[in-house]
N, C-alpha and C positions, 0 to 999 in steps of 0.2 A: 400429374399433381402430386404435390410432397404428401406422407403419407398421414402426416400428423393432419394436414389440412381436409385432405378426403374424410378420416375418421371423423374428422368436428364437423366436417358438414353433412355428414351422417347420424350425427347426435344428435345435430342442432345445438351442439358446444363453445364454447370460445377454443381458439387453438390451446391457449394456455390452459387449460382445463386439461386437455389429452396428454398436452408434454408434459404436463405434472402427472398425472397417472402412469403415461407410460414410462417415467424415471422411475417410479417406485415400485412400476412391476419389474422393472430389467436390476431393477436394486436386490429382489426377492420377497417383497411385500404379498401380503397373498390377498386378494379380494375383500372378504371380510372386514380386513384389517384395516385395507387402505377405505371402503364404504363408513365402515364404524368411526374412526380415529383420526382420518386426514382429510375430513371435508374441508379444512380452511385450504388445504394443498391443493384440491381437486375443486371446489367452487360445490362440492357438495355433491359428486357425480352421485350415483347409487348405485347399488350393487347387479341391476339390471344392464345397466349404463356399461356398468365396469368386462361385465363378462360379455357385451357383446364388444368392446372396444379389446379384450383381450383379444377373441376369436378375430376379429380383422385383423387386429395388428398383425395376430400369426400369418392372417392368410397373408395379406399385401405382402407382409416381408421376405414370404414362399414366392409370391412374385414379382418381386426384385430380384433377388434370386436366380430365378430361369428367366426372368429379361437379363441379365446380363450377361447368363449361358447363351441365350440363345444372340444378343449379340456379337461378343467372340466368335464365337459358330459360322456366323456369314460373313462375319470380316477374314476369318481363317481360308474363306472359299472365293475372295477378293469381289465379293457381289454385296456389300455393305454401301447403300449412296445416302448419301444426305436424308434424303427424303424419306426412305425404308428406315431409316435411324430417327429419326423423327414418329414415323407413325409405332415405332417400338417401345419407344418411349412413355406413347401417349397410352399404350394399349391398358385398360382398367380390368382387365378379366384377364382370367389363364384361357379363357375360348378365343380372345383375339388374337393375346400372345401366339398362342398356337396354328391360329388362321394365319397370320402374316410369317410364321415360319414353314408355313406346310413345302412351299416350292424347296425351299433351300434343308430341307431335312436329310439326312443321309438315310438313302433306300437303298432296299433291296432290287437288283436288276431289274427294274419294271419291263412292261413291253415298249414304252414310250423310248425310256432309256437305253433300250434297245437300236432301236429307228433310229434317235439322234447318232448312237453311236454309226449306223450305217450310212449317217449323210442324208438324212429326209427331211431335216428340219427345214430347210429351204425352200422343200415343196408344200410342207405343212403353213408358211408361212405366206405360199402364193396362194394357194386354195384360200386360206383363210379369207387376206385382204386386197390381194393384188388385180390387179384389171388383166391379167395373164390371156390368153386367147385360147380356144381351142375346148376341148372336154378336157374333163381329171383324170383319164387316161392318157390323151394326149400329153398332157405336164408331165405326167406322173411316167412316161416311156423314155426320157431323157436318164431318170434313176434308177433303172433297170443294172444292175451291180450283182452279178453271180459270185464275184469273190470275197462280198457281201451278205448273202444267205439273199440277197432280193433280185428275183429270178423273173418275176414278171411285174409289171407295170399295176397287175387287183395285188400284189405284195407292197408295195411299197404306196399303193392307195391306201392299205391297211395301217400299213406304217404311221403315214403320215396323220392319218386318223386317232391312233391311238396317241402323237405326241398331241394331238389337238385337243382331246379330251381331257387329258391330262392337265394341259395352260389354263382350261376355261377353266377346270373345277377348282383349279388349287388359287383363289383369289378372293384374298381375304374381306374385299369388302362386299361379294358379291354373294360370299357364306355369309357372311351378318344379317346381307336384306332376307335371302332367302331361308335360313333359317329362322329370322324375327316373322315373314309369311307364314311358314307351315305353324311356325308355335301357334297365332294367334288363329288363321283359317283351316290350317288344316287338319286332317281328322284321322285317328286312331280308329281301324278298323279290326273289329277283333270280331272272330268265328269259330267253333269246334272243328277240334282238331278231329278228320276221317276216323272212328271207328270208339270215340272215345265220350260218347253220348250220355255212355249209361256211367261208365267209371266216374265220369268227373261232373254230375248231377249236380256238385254242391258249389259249379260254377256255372249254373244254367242261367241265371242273368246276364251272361256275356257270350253266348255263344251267338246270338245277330246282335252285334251292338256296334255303337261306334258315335263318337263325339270329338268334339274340337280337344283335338290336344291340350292347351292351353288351359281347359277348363275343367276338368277329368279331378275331380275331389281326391284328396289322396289316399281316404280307403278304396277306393275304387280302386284308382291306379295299381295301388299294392295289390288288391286282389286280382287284376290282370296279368300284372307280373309273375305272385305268386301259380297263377293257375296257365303260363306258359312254359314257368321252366316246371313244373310238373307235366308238360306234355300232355296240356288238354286243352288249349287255348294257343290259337296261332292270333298274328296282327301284323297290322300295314298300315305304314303313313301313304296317304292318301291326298292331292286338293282337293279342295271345296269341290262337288257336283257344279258339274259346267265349267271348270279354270282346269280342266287337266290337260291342255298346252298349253297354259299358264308359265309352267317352268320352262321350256323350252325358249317363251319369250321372253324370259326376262334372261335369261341368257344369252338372247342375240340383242337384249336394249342394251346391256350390260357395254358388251362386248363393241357395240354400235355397227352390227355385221350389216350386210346391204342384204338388200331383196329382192327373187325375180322369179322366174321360170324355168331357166336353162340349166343343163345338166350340173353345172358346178355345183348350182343352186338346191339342186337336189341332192345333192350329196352333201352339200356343208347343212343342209338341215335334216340329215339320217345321223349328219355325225352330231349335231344339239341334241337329236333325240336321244341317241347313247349313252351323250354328256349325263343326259340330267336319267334317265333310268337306270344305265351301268356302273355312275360313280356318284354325281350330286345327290339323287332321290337319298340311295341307300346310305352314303355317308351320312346325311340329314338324321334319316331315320336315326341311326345309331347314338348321334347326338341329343336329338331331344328323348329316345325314351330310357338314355342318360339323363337328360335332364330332366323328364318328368320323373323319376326316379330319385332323384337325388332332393325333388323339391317336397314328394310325396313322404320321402325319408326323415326331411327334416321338419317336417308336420307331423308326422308321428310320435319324432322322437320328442318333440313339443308338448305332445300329447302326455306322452309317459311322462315327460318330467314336472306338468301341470297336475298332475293328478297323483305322484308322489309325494311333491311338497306338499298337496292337500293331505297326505297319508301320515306325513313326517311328523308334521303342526297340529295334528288333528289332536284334541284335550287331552291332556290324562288323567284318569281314575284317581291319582294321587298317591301319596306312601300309604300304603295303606295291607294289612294285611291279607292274602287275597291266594282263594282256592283255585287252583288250574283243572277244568276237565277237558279232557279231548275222549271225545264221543267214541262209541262204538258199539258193534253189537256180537257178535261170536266172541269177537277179543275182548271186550269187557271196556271199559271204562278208566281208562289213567285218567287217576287225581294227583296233582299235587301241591302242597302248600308252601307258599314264600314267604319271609316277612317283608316288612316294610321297605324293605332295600333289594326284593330280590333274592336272598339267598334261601336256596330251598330246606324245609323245615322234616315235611315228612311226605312219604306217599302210598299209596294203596291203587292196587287192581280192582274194580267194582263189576259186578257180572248184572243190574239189575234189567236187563232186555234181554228181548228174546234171541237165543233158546231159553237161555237159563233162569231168566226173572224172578232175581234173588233182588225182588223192588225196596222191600223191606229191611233185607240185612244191608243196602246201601247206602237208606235213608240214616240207619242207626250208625255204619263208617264214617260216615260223610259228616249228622251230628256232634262226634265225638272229635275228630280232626278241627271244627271250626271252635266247639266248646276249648280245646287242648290248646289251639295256637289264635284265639281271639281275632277269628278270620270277621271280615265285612262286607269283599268282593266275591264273588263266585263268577272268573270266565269259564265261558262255555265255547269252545272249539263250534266251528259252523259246516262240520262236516259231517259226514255219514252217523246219523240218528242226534242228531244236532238240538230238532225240537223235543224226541221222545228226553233228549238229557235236559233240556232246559226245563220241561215240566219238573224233572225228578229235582233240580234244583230249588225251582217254586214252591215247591212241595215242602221240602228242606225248609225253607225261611220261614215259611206259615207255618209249618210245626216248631220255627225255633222263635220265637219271636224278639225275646231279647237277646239275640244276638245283630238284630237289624241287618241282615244279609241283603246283598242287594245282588243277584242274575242277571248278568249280561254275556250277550254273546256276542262272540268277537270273530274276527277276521283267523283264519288258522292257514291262510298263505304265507308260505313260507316255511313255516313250522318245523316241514319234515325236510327242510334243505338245511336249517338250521341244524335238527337231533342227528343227521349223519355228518355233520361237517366236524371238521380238525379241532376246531374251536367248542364244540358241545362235549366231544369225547374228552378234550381235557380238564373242564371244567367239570365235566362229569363221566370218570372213566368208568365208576361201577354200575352205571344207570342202562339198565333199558331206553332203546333210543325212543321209545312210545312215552316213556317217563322224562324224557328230555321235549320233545313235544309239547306236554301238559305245564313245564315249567315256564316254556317260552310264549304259551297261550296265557297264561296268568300276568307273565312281568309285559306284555305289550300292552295289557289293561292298567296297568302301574303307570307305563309310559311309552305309550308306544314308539316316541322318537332313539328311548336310549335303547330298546328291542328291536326294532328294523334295523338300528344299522348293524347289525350281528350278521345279516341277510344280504346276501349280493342282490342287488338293488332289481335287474331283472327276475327277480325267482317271486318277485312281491307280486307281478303280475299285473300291473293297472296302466297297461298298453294299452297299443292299438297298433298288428301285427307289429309288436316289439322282435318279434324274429328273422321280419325278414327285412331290417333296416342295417345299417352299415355301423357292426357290433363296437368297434373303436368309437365311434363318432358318438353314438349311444353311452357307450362307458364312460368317456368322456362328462358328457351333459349331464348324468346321473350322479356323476364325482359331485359336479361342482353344488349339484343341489342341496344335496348331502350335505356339502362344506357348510354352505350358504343358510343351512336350517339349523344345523348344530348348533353354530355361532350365533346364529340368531336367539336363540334359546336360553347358550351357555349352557355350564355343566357343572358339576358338583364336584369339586376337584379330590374330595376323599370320600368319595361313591363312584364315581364313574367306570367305567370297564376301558380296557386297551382297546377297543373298537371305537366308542366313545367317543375318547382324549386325542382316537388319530385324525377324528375328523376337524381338531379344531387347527387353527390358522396356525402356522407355524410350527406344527410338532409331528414328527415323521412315526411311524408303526413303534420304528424300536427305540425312540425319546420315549414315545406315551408308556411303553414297556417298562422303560427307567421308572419313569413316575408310580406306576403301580408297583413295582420292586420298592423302591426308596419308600413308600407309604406303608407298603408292607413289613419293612425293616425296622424303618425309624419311628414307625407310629403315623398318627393324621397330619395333616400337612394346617396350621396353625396361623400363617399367613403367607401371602404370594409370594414373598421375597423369598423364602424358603426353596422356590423350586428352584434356582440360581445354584444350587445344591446338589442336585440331579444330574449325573454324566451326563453330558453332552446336548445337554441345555445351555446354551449361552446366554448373551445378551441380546445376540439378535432375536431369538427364539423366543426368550424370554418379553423382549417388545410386542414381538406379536400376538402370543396365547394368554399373555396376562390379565388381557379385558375380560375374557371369555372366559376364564374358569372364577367360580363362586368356591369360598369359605364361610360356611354358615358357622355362627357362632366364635371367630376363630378371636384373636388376640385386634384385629384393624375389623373396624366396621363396615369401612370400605373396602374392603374384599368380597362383600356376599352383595357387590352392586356392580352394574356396568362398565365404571367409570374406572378409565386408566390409572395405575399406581404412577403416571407422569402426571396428573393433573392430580394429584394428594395435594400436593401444598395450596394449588390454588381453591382447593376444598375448604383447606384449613384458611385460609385469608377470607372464605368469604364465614366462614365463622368467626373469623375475626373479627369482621364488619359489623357483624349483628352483634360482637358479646357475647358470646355464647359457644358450648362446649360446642363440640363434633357430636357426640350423641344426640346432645339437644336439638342440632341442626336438620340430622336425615329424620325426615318421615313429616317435618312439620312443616304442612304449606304455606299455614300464615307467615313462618318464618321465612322461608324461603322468598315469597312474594315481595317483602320487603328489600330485597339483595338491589342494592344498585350496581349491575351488570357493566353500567358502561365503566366501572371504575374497575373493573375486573378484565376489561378487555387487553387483548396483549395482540402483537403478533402471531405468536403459537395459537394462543387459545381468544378464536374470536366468536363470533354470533352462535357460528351453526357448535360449537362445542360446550358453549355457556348452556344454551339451550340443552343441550342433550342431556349437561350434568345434571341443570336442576330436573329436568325429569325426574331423572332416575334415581335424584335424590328425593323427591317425592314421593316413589313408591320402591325403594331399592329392592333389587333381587325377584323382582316380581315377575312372575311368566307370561310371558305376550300370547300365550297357547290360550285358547278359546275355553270356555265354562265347559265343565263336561255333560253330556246328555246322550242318552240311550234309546231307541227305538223300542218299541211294546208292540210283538208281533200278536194277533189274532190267534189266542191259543185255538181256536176250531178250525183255523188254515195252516194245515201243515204238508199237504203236496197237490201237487198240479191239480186233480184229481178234485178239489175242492175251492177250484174258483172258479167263477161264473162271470160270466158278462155284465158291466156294470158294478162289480163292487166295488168297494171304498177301502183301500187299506194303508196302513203306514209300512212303510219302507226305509228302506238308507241307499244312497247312491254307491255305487261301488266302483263305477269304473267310467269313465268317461271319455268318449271317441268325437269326429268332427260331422257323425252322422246321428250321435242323441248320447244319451244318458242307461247305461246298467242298473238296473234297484233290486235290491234282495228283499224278498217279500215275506220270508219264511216259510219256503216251499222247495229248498233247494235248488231253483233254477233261477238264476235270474230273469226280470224282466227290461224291455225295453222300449224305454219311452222316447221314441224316434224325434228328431229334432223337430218337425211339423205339432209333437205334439206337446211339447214341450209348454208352452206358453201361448197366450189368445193373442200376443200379436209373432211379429215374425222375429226367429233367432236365427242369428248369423253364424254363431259362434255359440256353443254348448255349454263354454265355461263362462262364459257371462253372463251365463243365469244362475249355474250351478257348481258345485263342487264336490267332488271327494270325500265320506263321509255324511253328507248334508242329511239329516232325515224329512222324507218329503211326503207328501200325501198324494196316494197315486190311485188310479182309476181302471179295470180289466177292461182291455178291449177286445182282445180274443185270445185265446189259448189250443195251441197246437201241440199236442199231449206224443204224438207220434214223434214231430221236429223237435219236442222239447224250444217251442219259444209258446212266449208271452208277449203281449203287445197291452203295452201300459200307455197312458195319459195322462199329466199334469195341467190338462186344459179344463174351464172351467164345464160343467156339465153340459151346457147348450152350445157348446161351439167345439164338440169333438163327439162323432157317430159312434150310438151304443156298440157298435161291434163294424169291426174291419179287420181286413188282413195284414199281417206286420207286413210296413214298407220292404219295398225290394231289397234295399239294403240292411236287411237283416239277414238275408242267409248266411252259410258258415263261409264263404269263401269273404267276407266281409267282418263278421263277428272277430273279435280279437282273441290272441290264441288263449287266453287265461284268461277265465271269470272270477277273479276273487270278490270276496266280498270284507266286507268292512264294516258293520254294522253297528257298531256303539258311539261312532267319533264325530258330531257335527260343527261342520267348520261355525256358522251363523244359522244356531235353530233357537227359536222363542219358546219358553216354558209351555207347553201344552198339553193337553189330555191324548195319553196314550205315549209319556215321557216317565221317564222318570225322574226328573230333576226335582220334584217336589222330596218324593223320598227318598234321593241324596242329599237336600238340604236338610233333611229329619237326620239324618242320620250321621250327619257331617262330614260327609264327602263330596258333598260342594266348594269350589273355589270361592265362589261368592258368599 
């Protein structure tokens, strides 16, 4: 099938839909750009749409590709028919391609290859189907060829044998059935490895185990993997109990061998048995736990990138001035303070924990820094003495009262990948890397989206075994979310950082570098047209990153809005329409309500872009990022050690897998509320209840202070047991390699006691 027609029928597109997308991607168009600005081109794809039509397009056209290699290939070895060119054609996967090239592949000397070369194929041809008379010795005494290496008659049985194994297995539709068998009945048998009982303990849920391949969850899967190639877990494909001469016959239905009693008969079904245990079984194997591997992989990576973009999107704090602490206790306390934009202001070493518990001279630093720099936020790093610093914070506010300080504690994943990276050193060469820390813990609560992306996307931590997935393929998927979140956002084109600016559509590392050089030289950039100015920013470049970067206050009003500097004029016609200035236009929805649309419709600009502009001209510049809101931890709950079975506490989700939900409790450990517990009916799927941030109200089910787990519940009180044991799949060979936490960002949380949204609306630092 053409490849354009496959993708549409995989979207449930019109063709013309993908040929218009895929021209604009072979054009240089970057996703964003063409989801944002060419719906009338695309019929409106969306950016879900677009990225997975990229990723086939790449794949199908990787095979086209090797179908035509491997056509040439057999036509080079004059064993190309009609029909063989036909089924190559048709092959939709690289597994079929590759089944129907297996015979014709160029090998290494096999033993098969061997035989043929000694003249046995003939005899391998009467064994097989021939009505031949005699025993397969008897046959098999006529090939008897010493100046051949075949010297007796069990040699060139051997022979013959080994070219037969060979015919049967390599046959590409008979790999299709029987692989689509094992995937769906057969079963992964996995057991401890001899001697390795005690060592690899934290894979003791799979040392008797064993389930339908086909069905094997994908943390599971990765934790089987993972805990084979550390040599503690061995496995076997397996049929189904009662089918294990199953293969054997479907290799002689296959085949359409005959059946009987007599010696031949015995021997061509020693040599089906070979087929399928010496070459079919174990090829198979290889195959699918290739492919559960690969499909366990790309659930994961699913995983990470669902619960990133919940990390990217999740609110920000706002511009607002705002103290960095990153906790500690021998090493003291780095504060530091940013302004409104980030840039850092001032910092201090604070000792007030033990040993030292200078609680007092902290309070009075920490007073005089927020009195100094008209601080409002105060992050608090979520690591070691995290709550003893969130108290000395609380403390802080309520002795300062007119300064309305508001404490929150944030996520400090990442932090210290950021303070030793190339990028923290330059920006801050004379800094203590502890002091680069506390800056980068402050400006994530400013905005978390322009602060991760400082951070290589894996070191965030909000997997599910992120490590032991296929690191390209993973970089990959994390790019484009990144891309996909920026632009979704926009950016503040005379604030933005070179990290920033490279993640929008169109502008390479060392363009966005331009841009902050050029801003730094010539002053703020005043209106979009300006960047046209910019080494090596052109027009094409230009097209594409124009929508996405904001000029607030600049010289064009329409610059701190969504809306193309190609659709200006037809901005200005529709205020023309109404009479009325440009100013007077954006923000006013009565006026806008009134626009006759259809008199505005063009070719270029039809439904889906009329719609888009008045939007955005109804609220321009506005941030699609959720209200901000803060968890309020139990100051009396501050470690394991002080929860009990049955309590009530608020939380925030932090990390989310395809077997429940992570919630940080204020106890340094997270908990986990196992997908069963999840909700009073059944979830299928963990992200369609929950997300990333979310702050949620959660229930102790029990606590194992030794394992360091918790077993939490979001079910309602009468339909989940005061106390059980965290599901199976919570041990570590399951757990994800990095528990970050995340605790101030809720993607959809409703104002409530034990929030703070009320006194960030006192205080003004609510969006709303």
């Amino acid at each position: 099938m053409q490849i354009e027609k496959l993708i549409a029928s995989e979207l449930n597109a019109r063709i013309e839909q993908v040929n218009a997308a895929i021209q604009l991607l072979d054009e240089g168009a970057s996703v964003p750009f063409i989801a944002r600005y060419r719906k009338e081109i695309t019929g409106a794809l969306d950016d879900t749409q677009l990225r997975t039509l990229e990723q086939r397009l790449g794949y199908l056209r990787e095979l086209a590709e090797r179908r035509n290699s491997v056509l040439e290939s057999i036509r080079s070895q004059g064993k190309l028919s009609a029909e063989l060119e036909q089924q190559i054609l048709a092959a939709d996967t690289k597994n079929r391609l590759e089944d129907l090239y297996l015979p014709f592949r160029p090998k290494r000397r096999t033993r098969a290859q061997k035989a043929r070369e000694a003249g046995l194929e003939p005899l391998s041809d009467a064994l097989l189907g021939s009505k031949g008379q005699g025993s397969p010795e008897q046959q098999a005494q006529s090939y008897v060829n010493p100046s051949a290496g075949i010297e007796t008659s069990a040699q060139a049985l051997e022979g013959a044998r080994h070219i037969l194994i060979e015919r049967l297995a390599e046959n590409a539709d008979l790999l299709a059935q029987v692989r689509s068998w094992l995937w769906q009945q057969g079963e992964l048998v996995v057991t401890v490895a001899k001697g390795k009982e005690t060592e690899g303990q934290k894979f003791s849920n799979y040392f008797d185990y064993r389930e339908r391949c086909g069905r094997i969850p994908s943390h599971r899967a990765l934790a089987i993997l993972r805990g084979h190639q550390e040599g503690v877990l061995r496995y076997s494909l397996q049929p189904p109990e009662g089918q294990e001469q199953e293969g054997t016959q479907r290799i002689a239905r296959h085949w359409q061998l005959r059946s009987g009693n007599g010696k031949a008969q015995l021997w061509l079904d020693e040599t089906l048995q070979q087929c399928w245990s010496q070459k079919l079984l174990p090829g198979i194997e290889n195959d699918l736990v290739r492919q559960l591997r690969s499909a366990a992989e790309a659930e994961a990576i699913q995983v990470f990138a669902r619960n990133l973009r919940d990390l990217l999107l999740a609110a920000p704090a706002g511009q607002r001035a705002t103290l960095g602490l990153d906790p500690g206790l021998r090493s003291g306390v780095k504060a530091a303070v940013v302004d409104a934009t980030g840039q850092l202001l001032a910092y201090e070493t604070l000792y007030p924990h033990a040993p030292s518990k200078r609680w007092d001279q902290a309070l009075a630093t920490l007073a005089k820094l927020c009195r100094s720099h008209n601080v409002e936020l105060i992050a608090i790093g979520n690591g070691t003495a995290s709550r003893e610093t969130e108290q000395l914070a609380r403390e802080l506010a309520e002795k300062e009262p007119t300064l309305s300080l508001v404490p929150v504690v944030v996520s400090e994943a990442g932090a210290s990948v950021y303070s030793a990276s190339e990028l923290a050193a330059k920006e801050f060469p004379d800094l203590d890397v502890t002091i680069r820390g506390a800056v980068s813990i402050a400006r994530r609560l400013q905005d978390p989206l322009a602060e991760l992306v400082k951070i290589e996307a894996k070191a965030i931590g909000v997997g599910q075994y992120q490590h032991d997935v296929d690191q390209s393929a993973l970089a990959r998927m994390l790019d484009a979310v990144i891309e996909d979140c920026v632009n979704h956002v926009g950016v503040d084109l005379n604030t933005a950082s070179v990290e920033l600016l490279s993640q929008i559509a169109g502008l390479s590392r060392s363009v966005a570098s331009n841009i902050v050089e050029h801003r730094n030289q010539q002053g703020a950039f005043s209106r979009r047209q300006q960047l046209l100015k910019v080494p090596r920013l052109g027009p094409k470049a230009y097209e594409q990153c124009a929508g996405f970067l904001r000029i607030r206050n600049g010289d064009q009003a329409l610059d701190n809005s969504a809306v193309h500097p190609e659709a200006y004029p037809l901005v200005e016609r529709m205020a023309a329409q109404l009479g009325c200035s440009l100013a007077q236009l954006i923000g006013d929805s009565g006026r806008l309500a009134q626009l006759n649309l259809g008199a505005l419709r063009s070719d270029r600009f039809g439904d889906y872009t009329l719609t888009d502009i008045v939007r955005e001209l109804e609220k321009p510049g506005r941030d699609p990022r959720p209200e901000f809101h803060s968890a309020r931890f139990d100051d009396a709950i501050t470690s394991m050690g002080d929860l009990t079975t049955g309590l009530q506490l608020e939380g925030v989700i932090t990390n989310i897998t395809n077997f429940g939900a992570f919630v940080d409790i204020g106890v340094h450990q997270d908990g986990l509320v196992h997908i069963s517990e999840l909700a009073d009916r059944f979830v299928k799927d963990p992200h369609d209840l929950v997300s990333t941030g979310q702050i949620v109200q959660v229930r102790v089910l029990s606590v194992d202070a030794k394992r360091k787990r918790i077993a939490l519940s979001m079910k309602s009180q009468d339909k989940s047991p005061e106390a059980q044991s965290p599901p199976q799949t919570t041990n570590a060979a399951s757990k994800p390699a990095a528990q970050s936490t995340t605790r101030p960002i809720a993607k959809a949380a409703t104002p409530a006691e034990g929030t703070l949204a009320a006194k960030l609306r006192a205080a003004g630092l609510s969006k709303g």
